[in-house]
C-alpha positions in Angstrom: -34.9 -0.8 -4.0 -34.7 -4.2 -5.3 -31.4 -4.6 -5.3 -30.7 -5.7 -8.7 -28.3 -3.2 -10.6 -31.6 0.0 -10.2 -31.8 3.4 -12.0 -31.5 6.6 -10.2 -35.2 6.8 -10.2 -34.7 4.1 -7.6 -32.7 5.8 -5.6 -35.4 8.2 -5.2 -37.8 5.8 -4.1 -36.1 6.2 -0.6 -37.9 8.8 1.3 -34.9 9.5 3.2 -32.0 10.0 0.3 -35.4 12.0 -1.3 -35.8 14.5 1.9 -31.6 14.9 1.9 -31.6 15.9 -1.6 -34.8 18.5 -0.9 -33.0 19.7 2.2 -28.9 20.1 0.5 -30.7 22.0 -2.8 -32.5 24.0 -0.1 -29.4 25.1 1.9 -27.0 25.7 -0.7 -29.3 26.3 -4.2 -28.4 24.3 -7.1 -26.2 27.0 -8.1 -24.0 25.5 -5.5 -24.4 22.4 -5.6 -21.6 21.7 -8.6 -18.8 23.4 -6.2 -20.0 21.8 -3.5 -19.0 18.5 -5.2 -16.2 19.3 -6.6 -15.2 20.4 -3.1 -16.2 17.1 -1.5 -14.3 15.1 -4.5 -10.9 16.8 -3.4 -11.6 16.0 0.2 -12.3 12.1 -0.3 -9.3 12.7 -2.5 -6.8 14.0 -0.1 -8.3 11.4 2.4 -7.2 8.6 -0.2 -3.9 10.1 -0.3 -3.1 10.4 3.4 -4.6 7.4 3.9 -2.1 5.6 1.5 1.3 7.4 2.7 0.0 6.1 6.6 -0.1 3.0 5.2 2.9 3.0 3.3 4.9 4.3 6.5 3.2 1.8 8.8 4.1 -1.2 6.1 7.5 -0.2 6.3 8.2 0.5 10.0 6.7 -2.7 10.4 9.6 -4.7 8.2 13.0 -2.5 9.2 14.7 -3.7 11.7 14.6 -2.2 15.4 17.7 -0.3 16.1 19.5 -1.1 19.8 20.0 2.0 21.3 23.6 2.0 22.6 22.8 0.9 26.1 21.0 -2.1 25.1 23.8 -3.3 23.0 26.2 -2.9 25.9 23.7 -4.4 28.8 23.4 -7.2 26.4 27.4 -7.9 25.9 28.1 -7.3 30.1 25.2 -10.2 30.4 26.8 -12.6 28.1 30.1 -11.7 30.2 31.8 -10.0 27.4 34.2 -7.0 28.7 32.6 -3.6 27.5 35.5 -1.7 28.3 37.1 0.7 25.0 34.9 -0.8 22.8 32.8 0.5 20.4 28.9 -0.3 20.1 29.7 -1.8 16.7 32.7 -3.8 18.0 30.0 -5.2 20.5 27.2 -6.2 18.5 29.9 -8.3 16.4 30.8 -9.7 19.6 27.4 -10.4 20.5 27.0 -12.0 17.2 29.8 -14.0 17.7 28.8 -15.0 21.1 25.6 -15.9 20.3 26.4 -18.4 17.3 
């Protein structure tokens, strides 16, 4: 090919795209070939798609923030010496927060 923009008889100039096209019209017929296609066009499809919602979700676990599980939050307030006792986790983080201002 000469890489400037060729027709499809260029493409056939390759000898090996030529021998795949000889080889897929003699396995499935050119009957087949249409709905094999078609088939093929859903799958790259349905690729596209799963391939955009796992980026989507990966885009936006990577900006939410990281919940604390309840035993960090109160590990965290004991280090910075702040009695844990009958609070709750929330009453802790804003003492955390407060602590750490």
């Amino acid at each position: 090919m000469d890489g400037g923009g060729g027709t499809a008889v260029a493409l056939f100039e390759e000898g090996p795209l030529l021998v795949i096209v000889i080889v897929v019209l003699l396995l499935f017929g050119a009957a087949a070939i249409p709905k094999l296609a078609r088939s093929l066009g859903r799958a790259k499809g349905e690729f596209q798609r799963a391939k955009g919602e796992f980026e989507g979700e990966v885009a936006k676990s990577a900006t939410a923030p990281v919940a604390a599980s309840e035993e960090q939050v109160v590990s965290t307030a004991r280090g910075l010496g702040i009695d844990t006792a009958g609070k709750s986790v929330d009453e802790l983080k804003r003492l955390i927060q407060q602590k750490m201002a």
